[in-house]
N, C-alpha and C positions, 0 to 999 in steps of 0.2 A: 504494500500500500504506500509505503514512504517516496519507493522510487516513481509510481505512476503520480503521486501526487508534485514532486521537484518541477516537470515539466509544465504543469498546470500556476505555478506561480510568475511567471514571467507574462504568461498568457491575462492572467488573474490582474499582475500590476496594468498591463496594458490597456485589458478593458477599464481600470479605474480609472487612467489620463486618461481615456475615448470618453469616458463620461463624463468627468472634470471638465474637459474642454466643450462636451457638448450643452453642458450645465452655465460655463462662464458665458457661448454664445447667444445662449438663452436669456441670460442674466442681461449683455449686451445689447438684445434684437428689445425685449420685455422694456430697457431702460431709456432704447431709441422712439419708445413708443410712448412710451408716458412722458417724453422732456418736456411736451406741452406743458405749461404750468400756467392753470388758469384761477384768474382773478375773479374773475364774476361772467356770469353771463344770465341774460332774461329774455323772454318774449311775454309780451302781452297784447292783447286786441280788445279795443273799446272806438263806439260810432264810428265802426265800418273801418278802422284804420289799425295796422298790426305795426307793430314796435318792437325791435329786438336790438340787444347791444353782448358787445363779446367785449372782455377785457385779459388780453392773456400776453403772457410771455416765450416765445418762439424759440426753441433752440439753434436759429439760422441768422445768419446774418441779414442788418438790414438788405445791403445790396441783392443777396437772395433772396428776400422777401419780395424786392421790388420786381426784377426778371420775373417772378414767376405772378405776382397780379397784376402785369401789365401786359401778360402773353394770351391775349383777349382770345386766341383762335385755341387753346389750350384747355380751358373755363370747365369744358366735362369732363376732366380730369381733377378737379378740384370737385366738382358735385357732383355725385349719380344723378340726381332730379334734373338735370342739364341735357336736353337731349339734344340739342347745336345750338355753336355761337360762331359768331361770324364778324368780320368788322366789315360793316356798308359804305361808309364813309369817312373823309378827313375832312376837317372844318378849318377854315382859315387859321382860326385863332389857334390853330393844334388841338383843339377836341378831337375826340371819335365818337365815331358811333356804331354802338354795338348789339346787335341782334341775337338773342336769346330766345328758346323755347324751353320750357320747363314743366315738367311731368310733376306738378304739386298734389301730394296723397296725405289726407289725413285719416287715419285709418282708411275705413271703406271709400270717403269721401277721395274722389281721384279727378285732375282737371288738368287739360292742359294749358299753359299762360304762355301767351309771346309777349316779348318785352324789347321796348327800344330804349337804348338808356346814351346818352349824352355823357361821354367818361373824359373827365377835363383830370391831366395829371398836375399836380405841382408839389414843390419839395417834400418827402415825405409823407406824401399822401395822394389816394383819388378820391375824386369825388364822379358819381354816377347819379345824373338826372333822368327819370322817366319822361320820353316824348309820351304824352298823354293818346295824340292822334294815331297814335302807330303801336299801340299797346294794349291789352286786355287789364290796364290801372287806369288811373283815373291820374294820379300822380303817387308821384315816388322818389325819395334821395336815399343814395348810402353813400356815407362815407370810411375811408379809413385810413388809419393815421400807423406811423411808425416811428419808431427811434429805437437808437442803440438804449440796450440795456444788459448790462454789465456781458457776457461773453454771448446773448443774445440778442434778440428784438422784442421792446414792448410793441404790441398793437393792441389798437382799439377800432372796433368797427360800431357803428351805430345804423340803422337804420329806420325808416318807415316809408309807408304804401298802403295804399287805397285802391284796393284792386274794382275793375268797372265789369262787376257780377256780384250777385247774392249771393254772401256766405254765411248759413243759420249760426243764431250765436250763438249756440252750445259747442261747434265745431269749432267756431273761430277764439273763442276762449277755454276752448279745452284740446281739444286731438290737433289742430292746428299749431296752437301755439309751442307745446310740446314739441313738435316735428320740426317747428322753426326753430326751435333752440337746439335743438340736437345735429340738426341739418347743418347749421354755423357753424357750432363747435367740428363737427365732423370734417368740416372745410377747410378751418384753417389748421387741423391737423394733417391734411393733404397738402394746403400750403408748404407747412413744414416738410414734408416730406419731400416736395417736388422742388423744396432751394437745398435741401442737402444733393437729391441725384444731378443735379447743376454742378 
């Protein structure tokens, strides 16, 4: 028994580094996923208008914050509910304009929304205007903001929108708002992720 068991220890320490290492990359992939470190975030909906803001800190740099929310033809890769986005146009003053379809589900409640939004850059931030006439809102702004913070980026995003359809209020203050707040967070977790593959 002694001698079948000598070859079995070399084999024995090896699987323990295979799993040590497979445990540290776990430990790594688990720590890349949680670097988000969020401050607050909310959605709420009252007379026909939904409200949501994100207050979080990015493990990316600003510069990589910015390539990746200013790569407007990219956009369904930050949202699943994105089903295209396209830019239609340039505006003198340097806006754009950029055209979005988006698959909004709250629970069973499911719609599609096209959206034209007016996206004017400036230092550290966009801001995105709804063209009312070209849009399934009535109006609508987000904005979002960044700065260095400490070996990351703070951001803040704020929004609101008045979409131009009947949404019952049980939906739009309950399974909506929910799906907006999580849909956010979820987004700028894909943020993050797509200024690290950068």
């Amino acid at each position: 028994m002694r001698r079948s068991s000598a070859p079995e220890a070399p084999r024995l320490a090896g699987g323990l580094r295979g799993l040590a290492a497979l445990g540290l990359c776990l430990a790594l992939v688990a720590g890349r996923c949680a670097a988000l470190q969020l401050r607050g975030a909310d959605a709420t909906y009252a007379d026909g208008v939904f409200r949501v803001t994100l207050e979080a800190v990015l493990d990316a740099s600003p510069s990589g914050i910015e390539s990746v929310l200013t790569d407007f033809r990219r956009y369904r890769s930050l949202d699943p509910r994105i089903e295209s986005a396209r830019l239609i146009a340039r505006e003198a003053d340097g806006s754009v304009l950029v055209r979005t379809r988006i698959h909004a589900c709250a629970g069973i409640f499911c719609r599609h929304v096209d959206r034209v939004e007016r996206v004017e850059r400036r230092p550290g931030q966009l801001v995105a205007t709804v063209v009312p006439g070209d849009s399934d809102m009535r109006r609508g702004v987000a904005r979002t903001v960044w700065r260095p913070q400490g070996k990351g980026t703070l951001v803040v995003y704020e929004a609101e929108f008045e979409p131009d359809f009947w949404v019952p209020k049980f939906v739009g203050q309950g399974l909506a708002t929910r799906a907006l707040r999580e849909s956010t967070l979820q987004m700028f977790r894909n943020v993050e992720r797509e200024a690290h593959a950068r």
